[in-house]
PDB file with one MODEL, atoms N, CA, C and O in Angstrom:
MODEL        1
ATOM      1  N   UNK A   1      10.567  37.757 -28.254  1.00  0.00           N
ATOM      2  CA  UNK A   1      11.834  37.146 -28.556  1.00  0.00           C
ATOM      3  C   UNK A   1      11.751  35.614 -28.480  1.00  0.00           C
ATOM      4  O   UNK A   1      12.558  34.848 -29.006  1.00  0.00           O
ATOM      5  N   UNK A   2      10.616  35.247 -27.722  1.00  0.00           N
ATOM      6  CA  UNK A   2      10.869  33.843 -27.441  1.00  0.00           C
ATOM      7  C   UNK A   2      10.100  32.983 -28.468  1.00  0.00           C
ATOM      8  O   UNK A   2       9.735  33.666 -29.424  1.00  0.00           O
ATOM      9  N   UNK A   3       9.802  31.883 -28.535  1.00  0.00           N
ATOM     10  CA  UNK A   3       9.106  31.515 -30.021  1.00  0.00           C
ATOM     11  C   UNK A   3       7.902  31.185 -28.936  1.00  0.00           C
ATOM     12  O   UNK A   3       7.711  31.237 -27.721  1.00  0.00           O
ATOM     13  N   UNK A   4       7.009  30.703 -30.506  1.00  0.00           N
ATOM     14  CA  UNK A   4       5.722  30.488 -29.530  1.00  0.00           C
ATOM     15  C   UNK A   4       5.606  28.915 -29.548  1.00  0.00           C
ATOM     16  O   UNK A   4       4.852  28.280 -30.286  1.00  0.00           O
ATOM     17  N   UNK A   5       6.300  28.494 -28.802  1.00  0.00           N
ATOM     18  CA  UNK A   5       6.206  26.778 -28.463  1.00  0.00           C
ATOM     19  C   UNK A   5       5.495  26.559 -27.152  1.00  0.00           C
ATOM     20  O   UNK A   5       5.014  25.449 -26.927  1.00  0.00           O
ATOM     21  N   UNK A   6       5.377  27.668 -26.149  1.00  0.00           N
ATOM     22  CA  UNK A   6       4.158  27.860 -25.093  1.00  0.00           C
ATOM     23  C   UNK A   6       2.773  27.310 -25.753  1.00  0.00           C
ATOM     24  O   UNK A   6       2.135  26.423 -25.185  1.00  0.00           O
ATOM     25  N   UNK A   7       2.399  27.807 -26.820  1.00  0.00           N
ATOM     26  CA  UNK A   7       0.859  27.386 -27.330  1.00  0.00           C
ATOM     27  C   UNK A   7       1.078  26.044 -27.513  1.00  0.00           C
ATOM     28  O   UNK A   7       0.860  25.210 -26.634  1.00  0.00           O
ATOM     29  N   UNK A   8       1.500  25.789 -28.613  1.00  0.00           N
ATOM     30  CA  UNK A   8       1.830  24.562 -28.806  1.00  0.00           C
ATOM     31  C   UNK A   8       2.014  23.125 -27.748  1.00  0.00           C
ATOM     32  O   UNK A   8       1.537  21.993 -27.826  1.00  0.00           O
ATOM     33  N   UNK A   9       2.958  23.796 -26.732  1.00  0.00           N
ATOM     34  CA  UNK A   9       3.025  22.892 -25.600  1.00  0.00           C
ATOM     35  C   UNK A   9       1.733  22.398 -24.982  1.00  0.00           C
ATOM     36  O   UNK A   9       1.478  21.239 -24.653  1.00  0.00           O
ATOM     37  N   UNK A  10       0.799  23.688 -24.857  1.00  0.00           N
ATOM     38  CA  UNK A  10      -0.733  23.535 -24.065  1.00  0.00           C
ATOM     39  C   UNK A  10      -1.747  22.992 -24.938  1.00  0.00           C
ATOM     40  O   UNK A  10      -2.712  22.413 -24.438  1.00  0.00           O
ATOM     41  N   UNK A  11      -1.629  23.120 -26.246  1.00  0.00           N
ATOM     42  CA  UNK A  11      -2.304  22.597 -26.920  1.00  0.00           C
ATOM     43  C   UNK A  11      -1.997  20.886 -27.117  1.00  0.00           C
ATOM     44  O   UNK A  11      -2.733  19.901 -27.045  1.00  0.00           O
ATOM     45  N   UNK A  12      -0.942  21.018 -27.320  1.00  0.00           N
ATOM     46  CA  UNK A  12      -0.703  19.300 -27.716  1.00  0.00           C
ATOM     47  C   UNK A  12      -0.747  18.453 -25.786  1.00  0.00           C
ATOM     48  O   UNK A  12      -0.310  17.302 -25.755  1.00  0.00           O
ATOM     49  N   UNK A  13      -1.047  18.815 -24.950  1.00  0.00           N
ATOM     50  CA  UNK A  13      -1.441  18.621 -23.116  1.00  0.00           C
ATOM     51  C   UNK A  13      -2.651  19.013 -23.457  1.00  0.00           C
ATOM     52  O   UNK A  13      -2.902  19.216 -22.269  1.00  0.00           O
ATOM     53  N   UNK A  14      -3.610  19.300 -23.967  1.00  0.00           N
ATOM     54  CA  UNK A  14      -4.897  19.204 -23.915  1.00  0.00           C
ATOM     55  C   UNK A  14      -4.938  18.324 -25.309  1.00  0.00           C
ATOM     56  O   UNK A  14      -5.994  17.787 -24.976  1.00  0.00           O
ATOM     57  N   UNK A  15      -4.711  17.829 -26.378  1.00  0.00           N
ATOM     58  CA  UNK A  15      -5.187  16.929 -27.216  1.00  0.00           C
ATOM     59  C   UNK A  15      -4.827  15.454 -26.378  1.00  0.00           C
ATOM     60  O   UNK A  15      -5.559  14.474 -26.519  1.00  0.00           O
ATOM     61  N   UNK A  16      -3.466  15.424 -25.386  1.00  0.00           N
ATOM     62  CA  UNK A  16      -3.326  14.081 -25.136  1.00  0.00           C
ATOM     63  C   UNK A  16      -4.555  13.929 -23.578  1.00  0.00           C
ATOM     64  O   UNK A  16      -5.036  12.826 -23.321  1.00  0.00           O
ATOM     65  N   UNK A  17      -4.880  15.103 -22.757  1.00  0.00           N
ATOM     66  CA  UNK A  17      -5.639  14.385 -22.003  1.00  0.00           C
ATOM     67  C   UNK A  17      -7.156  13.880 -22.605  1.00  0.00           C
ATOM     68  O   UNK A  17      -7.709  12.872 -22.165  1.00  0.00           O
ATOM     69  N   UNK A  18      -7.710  14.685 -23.619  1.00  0.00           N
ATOM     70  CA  UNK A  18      -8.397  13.858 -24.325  1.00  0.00           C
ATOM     71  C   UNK A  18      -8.246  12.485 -24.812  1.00  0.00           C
ATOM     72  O   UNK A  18      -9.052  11.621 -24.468  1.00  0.00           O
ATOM     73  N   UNK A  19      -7.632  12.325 -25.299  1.00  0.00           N
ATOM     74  CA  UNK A  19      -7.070  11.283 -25.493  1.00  0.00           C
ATOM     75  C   UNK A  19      -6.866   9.846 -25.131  1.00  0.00           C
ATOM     76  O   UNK A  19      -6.959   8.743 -25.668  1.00  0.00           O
ATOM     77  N   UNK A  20      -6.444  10.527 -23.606  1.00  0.00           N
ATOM     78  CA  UNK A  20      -6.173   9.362 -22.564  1.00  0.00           C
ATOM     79  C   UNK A  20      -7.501   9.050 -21.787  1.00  0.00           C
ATOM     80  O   UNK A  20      -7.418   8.787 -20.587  1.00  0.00           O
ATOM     81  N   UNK A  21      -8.453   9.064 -22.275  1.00  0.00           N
ATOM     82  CA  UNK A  21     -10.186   8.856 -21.668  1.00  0.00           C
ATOM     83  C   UNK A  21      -9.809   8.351 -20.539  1.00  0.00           C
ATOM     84  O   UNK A  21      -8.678   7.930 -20.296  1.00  0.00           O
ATOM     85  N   UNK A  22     -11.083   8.378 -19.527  1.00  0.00           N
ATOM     86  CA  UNK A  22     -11.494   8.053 -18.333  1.00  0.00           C
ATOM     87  C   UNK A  22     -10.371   8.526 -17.260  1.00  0.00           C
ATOM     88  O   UNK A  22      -9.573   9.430 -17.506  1.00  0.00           O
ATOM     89  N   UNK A  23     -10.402   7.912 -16.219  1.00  0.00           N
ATOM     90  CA  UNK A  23     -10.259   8.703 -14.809  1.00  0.00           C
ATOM     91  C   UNK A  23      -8.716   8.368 -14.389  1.00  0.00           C
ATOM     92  O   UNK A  23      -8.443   7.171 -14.482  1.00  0.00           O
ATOM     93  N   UNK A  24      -7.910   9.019 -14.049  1.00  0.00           N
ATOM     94  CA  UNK A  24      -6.431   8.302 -13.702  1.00  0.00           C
ATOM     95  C   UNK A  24      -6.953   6.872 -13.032  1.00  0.00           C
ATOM     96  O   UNK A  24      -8.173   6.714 -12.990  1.00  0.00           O
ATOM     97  N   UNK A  25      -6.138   5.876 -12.534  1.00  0.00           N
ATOM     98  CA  UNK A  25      -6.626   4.544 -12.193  1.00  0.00           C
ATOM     99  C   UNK A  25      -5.986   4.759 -10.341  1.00  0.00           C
ATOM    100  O   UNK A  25      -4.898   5.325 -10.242  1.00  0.00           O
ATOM    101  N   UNK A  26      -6.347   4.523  -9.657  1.00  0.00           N
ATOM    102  CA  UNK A  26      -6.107   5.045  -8.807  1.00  0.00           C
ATOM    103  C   UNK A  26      -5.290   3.416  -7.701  1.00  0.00           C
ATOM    104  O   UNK A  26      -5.735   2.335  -8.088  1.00  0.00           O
ATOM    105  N   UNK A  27      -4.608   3.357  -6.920  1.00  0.00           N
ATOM    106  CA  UNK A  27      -3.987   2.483  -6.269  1.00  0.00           C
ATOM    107  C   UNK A  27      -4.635   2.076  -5.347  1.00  0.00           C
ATOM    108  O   UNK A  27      -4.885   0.889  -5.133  1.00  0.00           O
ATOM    109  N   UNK A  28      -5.123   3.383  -4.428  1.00  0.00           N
ATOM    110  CA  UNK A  28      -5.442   3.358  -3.166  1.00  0.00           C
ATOM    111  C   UNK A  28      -6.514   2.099  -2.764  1.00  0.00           C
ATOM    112  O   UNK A  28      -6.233   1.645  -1.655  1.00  0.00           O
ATOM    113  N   UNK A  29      -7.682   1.425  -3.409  1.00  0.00           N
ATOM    114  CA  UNK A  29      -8.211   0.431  -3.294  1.00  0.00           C
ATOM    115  C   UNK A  29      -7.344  -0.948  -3.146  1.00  0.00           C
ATOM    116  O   UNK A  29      -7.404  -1.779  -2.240  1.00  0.00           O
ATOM    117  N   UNK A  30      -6.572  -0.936  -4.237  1.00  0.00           N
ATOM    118  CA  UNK A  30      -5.795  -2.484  -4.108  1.00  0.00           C
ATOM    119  C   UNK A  30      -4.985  -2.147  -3.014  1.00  0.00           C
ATOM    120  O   UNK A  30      -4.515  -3.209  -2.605  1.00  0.00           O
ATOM    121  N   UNK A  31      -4.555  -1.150  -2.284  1.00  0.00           N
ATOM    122  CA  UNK A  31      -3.672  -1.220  -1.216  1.00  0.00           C
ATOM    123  C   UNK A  31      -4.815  -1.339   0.037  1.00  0.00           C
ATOM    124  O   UNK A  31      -4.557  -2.057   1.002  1.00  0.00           O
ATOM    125  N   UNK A  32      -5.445  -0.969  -0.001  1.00  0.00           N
ATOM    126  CA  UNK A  32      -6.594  -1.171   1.414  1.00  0.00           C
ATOM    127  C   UNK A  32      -6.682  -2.650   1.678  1.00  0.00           C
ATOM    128  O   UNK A  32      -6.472  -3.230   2.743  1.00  0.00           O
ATOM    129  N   UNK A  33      -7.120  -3.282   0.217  1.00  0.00           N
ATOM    130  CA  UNK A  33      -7.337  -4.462   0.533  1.00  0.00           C
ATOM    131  C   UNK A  33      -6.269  -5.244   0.959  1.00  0.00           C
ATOM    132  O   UNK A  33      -6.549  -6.282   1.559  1.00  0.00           O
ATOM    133  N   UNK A  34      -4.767  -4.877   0.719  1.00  0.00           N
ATOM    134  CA  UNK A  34      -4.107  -5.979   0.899  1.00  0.00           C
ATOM    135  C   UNK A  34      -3.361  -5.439   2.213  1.00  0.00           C
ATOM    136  O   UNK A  34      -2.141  -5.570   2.318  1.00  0.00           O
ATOM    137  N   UNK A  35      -3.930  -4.987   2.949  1.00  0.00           N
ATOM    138  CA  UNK A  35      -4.118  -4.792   4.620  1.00  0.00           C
ATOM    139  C   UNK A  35      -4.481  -5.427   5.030  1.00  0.00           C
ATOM    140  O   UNK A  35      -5.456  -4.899   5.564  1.00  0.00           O
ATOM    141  N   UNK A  36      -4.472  -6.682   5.345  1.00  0.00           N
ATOM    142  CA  UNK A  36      -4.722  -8.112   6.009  1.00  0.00           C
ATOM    143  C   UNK A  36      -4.345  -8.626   6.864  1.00  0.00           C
ATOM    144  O   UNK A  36      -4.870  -9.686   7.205  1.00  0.00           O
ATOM    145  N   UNK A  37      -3.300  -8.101   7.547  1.00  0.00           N
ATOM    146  CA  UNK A  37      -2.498  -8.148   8.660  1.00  0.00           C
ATOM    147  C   UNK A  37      -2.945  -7.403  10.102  1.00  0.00           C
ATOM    148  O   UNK A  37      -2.653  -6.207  10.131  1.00  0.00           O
ATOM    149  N   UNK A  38      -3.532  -7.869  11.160  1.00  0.00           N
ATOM    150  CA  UNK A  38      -4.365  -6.875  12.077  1.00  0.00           C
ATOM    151  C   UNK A  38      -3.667  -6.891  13.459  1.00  0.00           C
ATOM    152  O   UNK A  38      -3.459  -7.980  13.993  1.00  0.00           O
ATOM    153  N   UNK A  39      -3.387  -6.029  13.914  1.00  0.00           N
ATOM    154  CA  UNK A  39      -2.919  -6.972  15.443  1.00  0.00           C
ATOM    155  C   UNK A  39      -3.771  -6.816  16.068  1.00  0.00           C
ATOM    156  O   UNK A  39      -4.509  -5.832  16.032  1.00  0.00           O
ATOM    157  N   UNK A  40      -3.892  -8.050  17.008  1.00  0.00           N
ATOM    158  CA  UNK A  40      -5.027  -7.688  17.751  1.00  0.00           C
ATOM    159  C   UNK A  40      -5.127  -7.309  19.113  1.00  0.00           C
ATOM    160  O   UNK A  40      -5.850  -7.784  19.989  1.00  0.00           O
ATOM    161  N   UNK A  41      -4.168  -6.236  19.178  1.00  0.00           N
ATOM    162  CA  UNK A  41      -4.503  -5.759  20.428  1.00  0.00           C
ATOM    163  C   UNK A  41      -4.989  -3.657  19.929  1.00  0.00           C
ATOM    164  O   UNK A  41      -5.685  -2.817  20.499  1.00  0.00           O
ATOM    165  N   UNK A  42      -4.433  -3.646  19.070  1.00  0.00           N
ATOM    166  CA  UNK A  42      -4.709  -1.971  18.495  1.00  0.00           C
ATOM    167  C   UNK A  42      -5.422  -2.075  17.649  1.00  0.00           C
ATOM    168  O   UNK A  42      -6.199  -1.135  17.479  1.00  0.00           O
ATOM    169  N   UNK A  43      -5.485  -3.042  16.887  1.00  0.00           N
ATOM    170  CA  UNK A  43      -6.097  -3.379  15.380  1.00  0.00           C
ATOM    171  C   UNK A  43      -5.725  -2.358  14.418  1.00  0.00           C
ATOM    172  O   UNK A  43      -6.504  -1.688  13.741  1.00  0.00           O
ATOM    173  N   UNK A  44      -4.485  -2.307  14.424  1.00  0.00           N
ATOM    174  CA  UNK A  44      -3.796  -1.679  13.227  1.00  0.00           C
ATOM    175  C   UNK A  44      -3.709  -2.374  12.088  1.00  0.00           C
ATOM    176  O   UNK A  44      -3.631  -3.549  12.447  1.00  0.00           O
ATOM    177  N   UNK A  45      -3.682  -2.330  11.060  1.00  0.00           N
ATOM    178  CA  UNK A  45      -3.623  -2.867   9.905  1.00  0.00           C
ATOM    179  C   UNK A  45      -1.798  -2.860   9.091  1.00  0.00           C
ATOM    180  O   UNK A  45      -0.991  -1.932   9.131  1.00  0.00           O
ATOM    181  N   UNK A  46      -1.693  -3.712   8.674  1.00  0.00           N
ATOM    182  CA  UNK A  46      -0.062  -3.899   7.841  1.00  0.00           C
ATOM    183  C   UNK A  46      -0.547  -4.337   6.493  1.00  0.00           C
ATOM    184  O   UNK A  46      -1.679  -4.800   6.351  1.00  0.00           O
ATOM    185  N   UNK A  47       0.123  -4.225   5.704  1.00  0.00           N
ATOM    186  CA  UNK A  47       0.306  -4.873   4.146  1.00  0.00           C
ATOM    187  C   UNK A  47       0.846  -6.571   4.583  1.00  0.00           C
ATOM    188  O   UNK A  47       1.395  -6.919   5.628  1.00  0.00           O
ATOM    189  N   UNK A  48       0.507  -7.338   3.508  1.00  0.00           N
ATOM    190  CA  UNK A  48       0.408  -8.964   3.625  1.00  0.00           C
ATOM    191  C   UNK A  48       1.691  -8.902   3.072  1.00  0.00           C
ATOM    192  O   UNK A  48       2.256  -9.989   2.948  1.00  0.00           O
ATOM    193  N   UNK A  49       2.436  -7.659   2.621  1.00  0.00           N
ATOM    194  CA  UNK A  49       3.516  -8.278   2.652  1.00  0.00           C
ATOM    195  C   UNK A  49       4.276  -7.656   3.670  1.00  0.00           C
ATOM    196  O   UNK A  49       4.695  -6.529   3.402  1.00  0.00           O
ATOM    197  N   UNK A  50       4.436  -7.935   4.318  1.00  0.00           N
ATOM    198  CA  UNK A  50       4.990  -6.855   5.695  1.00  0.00           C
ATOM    199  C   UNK A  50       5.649  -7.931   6.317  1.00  0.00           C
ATOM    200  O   UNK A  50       4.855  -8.848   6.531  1.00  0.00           O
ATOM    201  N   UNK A  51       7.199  -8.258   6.821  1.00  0.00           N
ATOM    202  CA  UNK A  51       7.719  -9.232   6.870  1.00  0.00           C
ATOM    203  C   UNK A  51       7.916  -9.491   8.715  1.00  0.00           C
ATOM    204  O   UNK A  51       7.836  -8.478   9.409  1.00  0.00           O
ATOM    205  N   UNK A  52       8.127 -10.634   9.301  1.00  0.00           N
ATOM    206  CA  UNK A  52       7.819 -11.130  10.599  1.00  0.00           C
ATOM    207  C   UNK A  52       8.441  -9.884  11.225  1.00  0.00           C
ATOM    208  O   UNK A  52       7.772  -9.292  12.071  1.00  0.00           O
ATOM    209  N   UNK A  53       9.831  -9.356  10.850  1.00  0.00           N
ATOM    210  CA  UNK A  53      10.882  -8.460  11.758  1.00  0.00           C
ATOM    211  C   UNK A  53      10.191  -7.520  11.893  1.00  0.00           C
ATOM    212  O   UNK A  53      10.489  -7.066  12.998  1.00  0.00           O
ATOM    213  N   UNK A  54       9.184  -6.723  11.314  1.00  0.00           N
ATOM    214  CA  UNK A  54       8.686  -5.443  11.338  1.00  0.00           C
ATOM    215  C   UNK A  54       7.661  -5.860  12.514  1.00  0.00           C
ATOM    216  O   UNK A  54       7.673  -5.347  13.633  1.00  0.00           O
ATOM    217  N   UNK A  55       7.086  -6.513  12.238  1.00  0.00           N
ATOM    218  CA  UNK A  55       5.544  -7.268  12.817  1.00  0.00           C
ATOM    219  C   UNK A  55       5.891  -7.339  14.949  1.00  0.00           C
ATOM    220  O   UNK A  55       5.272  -7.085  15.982  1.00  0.00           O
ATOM    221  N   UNK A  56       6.879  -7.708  14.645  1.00  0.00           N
ATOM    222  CA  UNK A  56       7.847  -8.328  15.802  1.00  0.00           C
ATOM    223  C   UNK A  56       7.986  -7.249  16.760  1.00  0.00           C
ATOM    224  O   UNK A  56       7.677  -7.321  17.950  1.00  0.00           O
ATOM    225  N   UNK A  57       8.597  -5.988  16.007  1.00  0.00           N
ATOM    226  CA  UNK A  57       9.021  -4.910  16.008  1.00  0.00           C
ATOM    227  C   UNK A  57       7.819  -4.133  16.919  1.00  0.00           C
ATOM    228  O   UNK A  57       7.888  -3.586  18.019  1.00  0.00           O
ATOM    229  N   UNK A  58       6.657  -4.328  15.953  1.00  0.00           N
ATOM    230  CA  UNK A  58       5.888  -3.384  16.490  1.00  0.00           C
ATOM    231  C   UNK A  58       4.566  -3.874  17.697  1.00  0.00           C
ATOM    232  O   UNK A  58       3.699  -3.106  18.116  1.00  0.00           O
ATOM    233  N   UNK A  59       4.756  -5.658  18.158  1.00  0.00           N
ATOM    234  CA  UNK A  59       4.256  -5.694  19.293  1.00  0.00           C
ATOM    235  C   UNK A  59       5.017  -5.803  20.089  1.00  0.00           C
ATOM    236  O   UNK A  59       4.438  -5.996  21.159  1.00  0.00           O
ATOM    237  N   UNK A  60       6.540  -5.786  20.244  1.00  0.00           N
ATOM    238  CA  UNK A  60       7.318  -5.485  21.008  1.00  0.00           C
ATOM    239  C   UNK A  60       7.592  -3.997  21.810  1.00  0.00           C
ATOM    240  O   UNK A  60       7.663  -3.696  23.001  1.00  0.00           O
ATOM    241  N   UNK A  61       7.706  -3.252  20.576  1.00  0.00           N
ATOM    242  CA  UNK A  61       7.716  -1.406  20.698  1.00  0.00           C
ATOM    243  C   UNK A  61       6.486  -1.037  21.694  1.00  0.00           C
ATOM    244  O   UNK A  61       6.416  -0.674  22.869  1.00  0.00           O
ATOM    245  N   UNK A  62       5.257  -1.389  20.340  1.00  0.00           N
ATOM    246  CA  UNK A  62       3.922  -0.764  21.235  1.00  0.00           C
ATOM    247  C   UNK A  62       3.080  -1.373  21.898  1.00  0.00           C
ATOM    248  O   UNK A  62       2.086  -0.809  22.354  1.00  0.00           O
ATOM    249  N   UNK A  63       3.413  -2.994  22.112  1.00  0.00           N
ATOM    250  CA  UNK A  63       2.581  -3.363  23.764  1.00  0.00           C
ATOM    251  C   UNK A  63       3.186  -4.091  24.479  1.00  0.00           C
ATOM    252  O   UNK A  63       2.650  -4.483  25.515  1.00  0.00           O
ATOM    253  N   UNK A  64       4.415  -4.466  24.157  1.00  0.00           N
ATOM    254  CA  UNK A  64       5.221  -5.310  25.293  1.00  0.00           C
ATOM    255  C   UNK A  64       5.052  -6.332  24.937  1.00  0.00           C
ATOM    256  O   UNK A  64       5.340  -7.057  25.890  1.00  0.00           O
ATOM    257  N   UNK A  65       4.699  -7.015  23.990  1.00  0.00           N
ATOM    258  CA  UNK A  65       4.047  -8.628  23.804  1.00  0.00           C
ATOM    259  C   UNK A  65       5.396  -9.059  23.224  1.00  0.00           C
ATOM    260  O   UNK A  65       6.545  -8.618  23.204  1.00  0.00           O
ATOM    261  N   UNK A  66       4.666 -10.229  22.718  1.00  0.00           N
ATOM    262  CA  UNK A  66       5.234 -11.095  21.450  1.00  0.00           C
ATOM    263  C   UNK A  66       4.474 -11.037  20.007  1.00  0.00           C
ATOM    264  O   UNK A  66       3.283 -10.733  19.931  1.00  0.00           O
ATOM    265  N   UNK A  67       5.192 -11.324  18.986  1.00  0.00           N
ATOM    266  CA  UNK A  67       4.407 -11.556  18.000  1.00  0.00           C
ATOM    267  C   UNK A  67       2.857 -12.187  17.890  1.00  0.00           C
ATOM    268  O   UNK A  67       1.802 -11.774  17.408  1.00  0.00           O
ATOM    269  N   UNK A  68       3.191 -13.158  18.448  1.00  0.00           N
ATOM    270  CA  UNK A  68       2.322 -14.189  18.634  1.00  0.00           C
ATOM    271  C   UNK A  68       0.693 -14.030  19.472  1.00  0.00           C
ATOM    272  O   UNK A  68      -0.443 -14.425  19.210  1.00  0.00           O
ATOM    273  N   UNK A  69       1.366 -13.174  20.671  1.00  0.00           N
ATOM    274  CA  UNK A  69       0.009 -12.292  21.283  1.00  0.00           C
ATOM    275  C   UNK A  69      -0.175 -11.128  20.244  1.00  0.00           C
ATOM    276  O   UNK A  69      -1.402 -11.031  20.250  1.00  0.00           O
ATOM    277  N   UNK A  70       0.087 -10.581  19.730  1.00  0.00           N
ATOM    278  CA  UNK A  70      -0.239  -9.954  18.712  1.00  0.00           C
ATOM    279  C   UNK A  70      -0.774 -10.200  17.569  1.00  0.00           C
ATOM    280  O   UNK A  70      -1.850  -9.772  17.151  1.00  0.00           O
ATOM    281  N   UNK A  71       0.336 -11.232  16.790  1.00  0.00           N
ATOM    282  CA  UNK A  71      -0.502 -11.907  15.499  1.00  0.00           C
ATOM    283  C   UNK A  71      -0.960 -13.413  15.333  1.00  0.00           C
ATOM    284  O   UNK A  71      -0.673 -14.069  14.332  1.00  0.00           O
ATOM    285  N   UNK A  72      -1.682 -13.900  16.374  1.00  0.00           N
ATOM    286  CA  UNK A  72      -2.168 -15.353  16.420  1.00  0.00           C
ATOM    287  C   UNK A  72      -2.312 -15.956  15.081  1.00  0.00           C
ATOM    288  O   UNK A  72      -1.708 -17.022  14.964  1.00  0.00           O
ATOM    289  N   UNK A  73      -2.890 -15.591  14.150  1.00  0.00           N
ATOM    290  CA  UNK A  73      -2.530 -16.259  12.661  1.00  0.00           C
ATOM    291  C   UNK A  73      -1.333 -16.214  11.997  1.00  0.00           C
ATOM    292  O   UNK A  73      -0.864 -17.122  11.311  1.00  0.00           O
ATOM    293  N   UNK A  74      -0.775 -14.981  12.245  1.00  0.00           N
ATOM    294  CA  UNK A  74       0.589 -14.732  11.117  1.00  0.00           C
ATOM    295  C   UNK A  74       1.355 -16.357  11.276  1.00  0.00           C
ATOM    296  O   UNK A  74       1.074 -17.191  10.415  1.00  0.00           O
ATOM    297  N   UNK A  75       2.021 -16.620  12.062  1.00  0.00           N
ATOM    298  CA  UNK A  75       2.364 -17.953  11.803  1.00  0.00           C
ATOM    299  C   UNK A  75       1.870 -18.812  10.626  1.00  0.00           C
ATOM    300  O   UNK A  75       2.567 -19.026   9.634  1.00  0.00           O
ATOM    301  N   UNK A  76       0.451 -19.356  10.817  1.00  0.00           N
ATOM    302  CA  UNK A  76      -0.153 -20.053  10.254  1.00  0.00           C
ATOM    303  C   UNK A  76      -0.250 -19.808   8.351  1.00  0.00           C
ATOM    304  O   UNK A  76      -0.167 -20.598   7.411  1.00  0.00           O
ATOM    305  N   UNK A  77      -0.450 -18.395   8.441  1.00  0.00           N
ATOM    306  CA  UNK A  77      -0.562 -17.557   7.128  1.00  0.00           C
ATOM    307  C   UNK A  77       0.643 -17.875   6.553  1.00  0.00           C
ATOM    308  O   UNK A  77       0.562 -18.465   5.476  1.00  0.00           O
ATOM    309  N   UNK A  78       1.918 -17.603   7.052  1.00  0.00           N
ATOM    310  CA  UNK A  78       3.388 -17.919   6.758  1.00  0.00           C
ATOM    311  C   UNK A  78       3.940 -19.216   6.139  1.00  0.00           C
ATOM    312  O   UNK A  78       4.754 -19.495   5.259  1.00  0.00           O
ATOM    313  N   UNK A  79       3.035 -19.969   7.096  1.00  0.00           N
ATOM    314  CA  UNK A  79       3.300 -21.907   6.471  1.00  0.00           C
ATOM    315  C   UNK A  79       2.453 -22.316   5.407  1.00  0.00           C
ATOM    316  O   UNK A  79       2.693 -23.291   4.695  1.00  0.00           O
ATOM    317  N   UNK A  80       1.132 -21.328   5.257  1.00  0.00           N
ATOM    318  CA  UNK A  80       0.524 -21.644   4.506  1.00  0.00           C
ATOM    319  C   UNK A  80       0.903 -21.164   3.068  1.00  0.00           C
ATOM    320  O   UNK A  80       0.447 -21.627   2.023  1.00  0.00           O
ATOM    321  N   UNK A  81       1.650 -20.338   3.172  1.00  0.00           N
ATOM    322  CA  UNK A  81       2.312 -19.603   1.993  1.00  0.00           C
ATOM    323  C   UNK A  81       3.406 -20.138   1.889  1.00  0.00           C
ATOM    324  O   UNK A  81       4.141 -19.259   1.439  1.00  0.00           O
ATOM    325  N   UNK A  82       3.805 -20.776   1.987  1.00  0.00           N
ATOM    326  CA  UNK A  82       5.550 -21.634   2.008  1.00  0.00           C
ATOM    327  C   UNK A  82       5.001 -22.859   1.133  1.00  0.00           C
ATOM    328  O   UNK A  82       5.851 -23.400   0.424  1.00  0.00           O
ATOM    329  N   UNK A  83       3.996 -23.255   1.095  1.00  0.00           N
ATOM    330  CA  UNK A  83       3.414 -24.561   0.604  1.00  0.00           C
ATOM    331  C   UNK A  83       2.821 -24.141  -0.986  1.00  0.00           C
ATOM    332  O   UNK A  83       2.273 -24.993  -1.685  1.00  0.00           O
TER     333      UNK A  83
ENDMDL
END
């Protein structure tokens, strides 16, 4: 009863992955790298764009510090990017 647009569907999904050559492009590299942010007391890693309040947040939460005992550059990184 039903038409046959099933074939059709699978067929024209296998002409386009031909099609579309090589490998999906994958993210996960450009996000590793832009993990630049370390604290240094866990050495956890953040994204460079990860903003002071979070940063703040999380040497406050998980060691009692300050930013600052935590991220001795972030400051510096911050002014240097303002310029």
């Amino acid at each position: 009863m039903g038409g046959g647009n099933g074939a059709k569907a699978a067929q024209k999904r296998e002409r386009n992955a031909k099609n579309a050559g090589g490998a999906a492009k994958s993210q996960l590299k450009v996000n590793a790298k832009a993990m630049n942010i370390q604290c240094d007391t866990c050495k956890a890693t953040f994204l460079s764009t990860t903003r002071e309040n979070a940063l703040t947040e999380h040497a406050v939460n998980k060691h009692s510090k300050t930013l600052v005992q935590c991220f001795p550059g972030f400051q510096a990184a911050a002014a240097a990017a303002a310029k």
